[in-house]
C-alpha positions as CSV (number, residue, x, y, z in Angstrom):
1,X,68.8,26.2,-1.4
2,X,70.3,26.9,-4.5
3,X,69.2,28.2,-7.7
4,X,66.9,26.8,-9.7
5,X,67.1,26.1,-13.9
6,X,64.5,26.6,-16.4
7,X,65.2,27.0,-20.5
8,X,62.6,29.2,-22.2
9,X,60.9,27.6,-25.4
10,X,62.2,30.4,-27.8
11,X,64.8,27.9,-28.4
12,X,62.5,25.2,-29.5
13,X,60.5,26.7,-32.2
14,X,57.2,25.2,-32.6
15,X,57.6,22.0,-30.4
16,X,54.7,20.5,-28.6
17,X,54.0,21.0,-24.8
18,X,54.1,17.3,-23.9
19,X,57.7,17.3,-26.1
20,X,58.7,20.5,-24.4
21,X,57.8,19.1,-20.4
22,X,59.8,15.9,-21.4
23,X,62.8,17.1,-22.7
24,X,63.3,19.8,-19.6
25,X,62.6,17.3,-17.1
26,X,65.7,14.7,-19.0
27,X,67.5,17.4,-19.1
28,X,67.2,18.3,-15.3
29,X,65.4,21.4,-15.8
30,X,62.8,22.4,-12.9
31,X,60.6,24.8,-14.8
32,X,59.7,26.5,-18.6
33,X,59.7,30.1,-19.9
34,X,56.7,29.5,-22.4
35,X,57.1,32.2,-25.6
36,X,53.4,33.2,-25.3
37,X,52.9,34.0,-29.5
38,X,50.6,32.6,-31.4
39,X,53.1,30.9,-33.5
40,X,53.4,28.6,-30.0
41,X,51.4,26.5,-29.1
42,X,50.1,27.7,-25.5
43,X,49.3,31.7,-26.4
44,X,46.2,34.0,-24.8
45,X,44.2,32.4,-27.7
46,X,44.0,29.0,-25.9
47,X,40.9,28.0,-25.1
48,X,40.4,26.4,-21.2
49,X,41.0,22.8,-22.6
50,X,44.2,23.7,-24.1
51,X,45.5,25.3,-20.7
52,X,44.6,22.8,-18.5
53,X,46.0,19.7,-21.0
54,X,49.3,22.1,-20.7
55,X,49.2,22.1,-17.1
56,X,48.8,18.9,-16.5
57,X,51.5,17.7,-19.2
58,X,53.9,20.0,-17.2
59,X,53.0,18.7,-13.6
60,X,53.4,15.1,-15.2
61,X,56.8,15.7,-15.6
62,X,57.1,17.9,-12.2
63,X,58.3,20.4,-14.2
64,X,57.1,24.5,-12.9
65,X,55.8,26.7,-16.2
66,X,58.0,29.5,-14.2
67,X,56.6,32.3,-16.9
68,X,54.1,33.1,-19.6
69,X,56.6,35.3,-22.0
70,X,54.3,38.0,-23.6
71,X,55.2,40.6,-26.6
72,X,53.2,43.6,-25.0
73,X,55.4,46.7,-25.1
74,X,54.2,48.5,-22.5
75,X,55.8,52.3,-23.9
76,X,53.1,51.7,-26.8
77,X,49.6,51.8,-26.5
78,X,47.9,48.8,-25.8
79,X,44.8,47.2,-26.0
80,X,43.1,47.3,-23.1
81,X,42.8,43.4,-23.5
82,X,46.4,42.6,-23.5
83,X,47.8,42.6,-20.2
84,X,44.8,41.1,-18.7
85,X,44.6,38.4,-20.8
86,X,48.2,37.6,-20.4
87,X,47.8,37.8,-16.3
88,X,44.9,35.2,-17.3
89,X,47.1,32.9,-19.3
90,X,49.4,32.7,-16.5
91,X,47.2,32.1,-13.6
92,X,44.9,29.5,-15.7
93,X,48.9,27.5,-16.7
94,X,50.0,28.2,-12.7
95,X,52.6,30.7,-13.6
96,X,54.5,32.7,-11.7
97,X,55.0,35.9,-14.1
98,X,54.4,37.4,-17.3
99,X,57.0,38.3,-19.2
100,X,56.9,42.1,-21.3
101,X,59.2,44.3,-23.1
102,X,59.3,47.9,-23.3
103,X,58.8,48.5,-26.4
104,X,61.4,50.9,-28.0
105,X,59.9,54.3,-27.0
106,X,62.8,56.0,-24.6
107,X,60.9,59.3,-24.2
108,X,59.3,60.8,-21.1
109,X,55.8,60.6,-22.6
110,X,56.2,57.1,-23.4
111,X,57.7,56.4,-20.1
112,X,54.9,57.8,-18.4
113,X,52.7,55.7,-20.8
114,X,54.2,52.8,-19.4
115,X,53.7,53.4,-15.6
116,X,49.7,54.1,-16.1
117,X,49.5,50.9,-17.9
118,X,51.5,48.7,-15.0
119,X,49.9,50.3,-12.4
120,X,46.7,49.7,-14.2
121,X,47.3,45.8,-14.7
122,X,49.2,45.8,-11.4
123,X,45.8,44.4,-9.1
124,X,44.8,42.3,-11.9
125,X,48.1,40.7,-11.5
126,X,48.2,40.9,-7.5
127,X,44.5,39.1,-7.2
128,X,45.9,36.5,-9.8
129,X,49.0,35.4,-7.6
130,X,50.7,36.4,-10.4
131,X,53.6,39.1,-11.5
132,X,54.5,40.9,-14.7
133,X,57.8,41.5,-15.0
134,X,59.5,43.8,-17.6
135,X,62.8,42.5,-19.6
136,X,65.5,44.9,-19.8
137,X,65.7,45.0,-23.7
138,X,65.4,47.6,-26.4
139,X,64.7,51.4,-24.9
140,X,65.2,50.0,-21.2
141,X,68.1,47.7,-22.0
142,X,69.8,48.5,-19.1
143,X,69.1,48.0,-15.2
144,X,69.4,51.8,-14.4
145,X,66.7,52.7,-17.4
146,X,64.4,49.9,-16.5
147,X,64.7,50.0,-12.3
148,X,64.1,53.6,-13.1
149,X,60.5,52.9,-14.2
150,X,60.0,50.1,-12.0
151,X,60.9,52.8,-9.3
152,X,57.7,55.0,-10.3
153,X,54.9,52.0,-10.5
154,X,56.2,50.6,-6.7
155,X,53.8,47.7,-7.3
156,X,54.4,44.1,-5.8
157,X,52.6,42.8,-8.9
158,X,55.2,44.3,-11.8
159,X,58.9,43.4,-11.5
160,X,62.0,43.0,-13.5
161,X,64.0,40.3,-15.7
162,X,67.7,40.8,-15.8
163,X,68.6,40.0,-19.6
164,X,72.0,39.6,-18.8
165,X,72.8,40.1,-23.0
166,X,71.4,43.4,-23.0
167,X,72.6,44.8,-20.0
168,X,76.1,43.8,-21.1
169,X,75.5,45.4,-24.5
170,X,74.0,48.6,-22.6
171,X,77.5,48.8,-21.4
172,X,76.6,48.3,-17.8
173,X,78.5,46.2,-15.4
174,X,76.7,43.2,-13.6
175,X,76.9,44.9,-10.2
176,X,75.8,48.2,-11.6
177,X,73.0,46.0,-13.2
178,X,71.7,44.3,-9.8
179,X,71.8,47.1,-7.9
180,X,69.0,48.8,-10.1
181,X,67.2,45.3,-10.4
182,X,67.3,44.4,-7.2
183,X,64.1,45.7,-5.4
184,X,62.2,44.3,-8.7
185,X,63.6,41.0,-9.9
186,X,61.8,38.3,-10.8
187,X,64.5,36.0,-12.0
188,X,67.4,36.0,-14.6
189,X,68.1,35.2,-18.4
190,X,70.9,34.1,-19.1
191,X,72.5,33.4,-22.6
192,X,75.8,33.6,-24.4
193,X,77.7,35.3,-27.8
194,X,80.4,36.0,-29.5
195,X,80.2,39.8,-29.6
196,X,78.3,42.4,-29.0
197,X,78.1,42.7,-33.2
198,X,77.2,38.8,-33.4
199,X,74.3,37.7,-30.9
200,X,73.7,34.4,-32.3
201,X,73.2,32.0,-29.6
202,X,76.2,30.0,-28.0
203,X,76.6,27.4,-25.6
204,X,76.7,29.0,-22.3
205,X,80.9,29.7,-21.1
206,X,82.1,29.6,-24.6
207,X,81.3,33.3,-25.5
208,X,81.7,37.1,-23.9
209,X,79.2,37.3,-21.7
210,X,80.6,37.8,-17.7
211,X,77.5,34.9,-16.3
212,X,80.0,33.9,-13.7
213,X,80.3,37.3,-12.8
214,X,76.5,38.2,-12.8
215,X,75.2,34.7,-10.8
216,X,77.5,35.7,-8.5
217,X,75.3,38.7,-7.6
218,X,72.2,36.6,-7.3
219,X,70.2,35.4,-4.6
220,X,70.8,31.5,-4.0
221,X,67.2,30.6,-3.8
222,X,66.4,32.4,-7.2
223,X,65.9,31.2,-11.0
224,X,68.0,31.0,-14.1
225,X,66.6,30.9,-17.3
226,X,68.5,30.1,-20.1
227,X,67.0,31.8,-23.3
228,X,68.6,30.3,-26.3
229,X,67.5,32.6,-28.9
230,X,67.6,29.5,-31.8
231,X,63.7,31.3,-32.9
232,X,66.1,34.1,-34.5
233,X,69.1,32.7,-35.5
234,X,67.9,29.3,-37.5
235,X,71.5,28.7,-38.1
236,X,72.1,28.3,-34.1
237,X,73.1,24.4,-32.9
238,X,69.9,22.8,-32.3
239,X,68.7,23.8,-28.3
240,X,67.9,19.9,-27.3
241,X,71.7,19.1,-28.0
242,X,72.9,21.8,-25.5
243,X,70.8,21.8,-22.6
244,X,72.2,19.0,-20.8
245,X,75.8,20.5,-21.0
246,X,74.3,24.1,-20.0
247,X,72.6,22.4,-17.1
248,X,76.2,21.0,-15.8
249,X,77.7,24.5,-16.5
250,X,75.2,26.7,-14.4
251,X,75.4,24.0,-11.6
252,X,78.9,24.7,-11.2
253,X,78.6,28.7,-11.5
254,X,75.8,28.2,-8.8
255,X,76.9,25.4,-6.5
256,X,74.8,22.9,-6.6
């Protein structure tokens, strides 16, 4: 087997689900990282018609809604609501994960804050088929900081995404990275830049990031997602334009 591609909707801002399943399936795409805000249009405040019209539109076009990608920071407090209903979302669209961040609080009381509310939402997620898996980003940018607290929950039901952009910028090398990642990953973001003082969104192989280096790592059976951060930087190229040339360049990093 060999890996398998999905583009996260964070680079089409806005755009419709049945627009969204048809452009990733042209542009040989096997799944979707949905940005679960309420901006979007699929977000926990769907009702059950909603969902199931955005399954359906999805397994039209035989493409996999691979993740529902949440804003809960798990160092903060949080309702006791959120998870849940994002585990819900997921399961009701036939996702495999739930994306969440940390949150920005690097401190030992906040860390501890976010292992209670993991290992609280961890059976939720286990009885839902379904995993929530924390981005390295902000306060747990890299893969030591986040495998770290991924170390303490131990659940099957909470894993890791490897944001390959901010373990770079955490000045941590891609093996370094994996190796802490490893027991927990869900699947892979990948993305591109021209520095690590300029993150607007490039083409993938035309910026700094070492994505050749860090596939390399990877499990062949696993999933790519490119996150083309175009909801951000409005100046970006336009996402649709790019994806069919992204598609060609992670085939040929992967193989397939």
């Amino acid at each position: 087997m060999t890996h398998r591609l999905a583009l996260s909707t964070l680079g089409l801002p806005g755009m419709p689900m049945p627009d969204v399943a048809r452009l990733a399936g042209a542009s040989g795409y096997q799944g979707v990282e949905l940005r679960a805000h309420p901006e979007e249009p699929v977000h926990p405040g769907i009702g059950p018609h909603e969902r199931a019209a955005a399954k359906r539109e999805f397994e039209a076009h035989g493409i996999e809604v691979l993740t529902v990608a949440g804003y809960a920071r798990v160092t903060h407090p949080l309702a006791p609501h959120e998870l849940p209903e994002l585990v819900r979302l997921a399961h009701d669209l036939g996702a495999s994960y739930v994306r969440v961040f940390p949150g920005g609080e690097g401190t030992p009381d906040a860390d501890e804050r976010a292992v209670q509310q993991l290992t609280r939402a961890a059976q939720l997620a286990e009885d839902s088929d379904v995993r929530i898996l924390l981005e390295t980003h902000d306060s747990h940018r890299t893969g030591a900081a986040a495998g770290a607290l991924l170390n303490r929950v131990n659940r099957k039901g909470i894993g890791a995404i490897w944001d390959v952009m901010h373990t770079w910028l955490g000045g941590e090398p891609p093996a370094e990275s994996f190796a802490h990642l490893a027991p927990h990953l869900g699947y892979t973001q990948v993305k591109d830049i021209a520095s690590a003082e300029d993150t607007t969104p490039l083409p993938l192989g035309t910026g700094v990031l070492p994505l050749a280096e860090c596939v390399a790592l990877l499990p062949a059976d696993g999933w790519l997602c490119w996150e083309y951060e175009k909801r951000w930087y409005p100046e970006a190229d336009p996402f649709p334009e790019l994806l069919a040339a992204g598609r060609d360049y992670l085939a040929g990093l992967t193989g397939a």
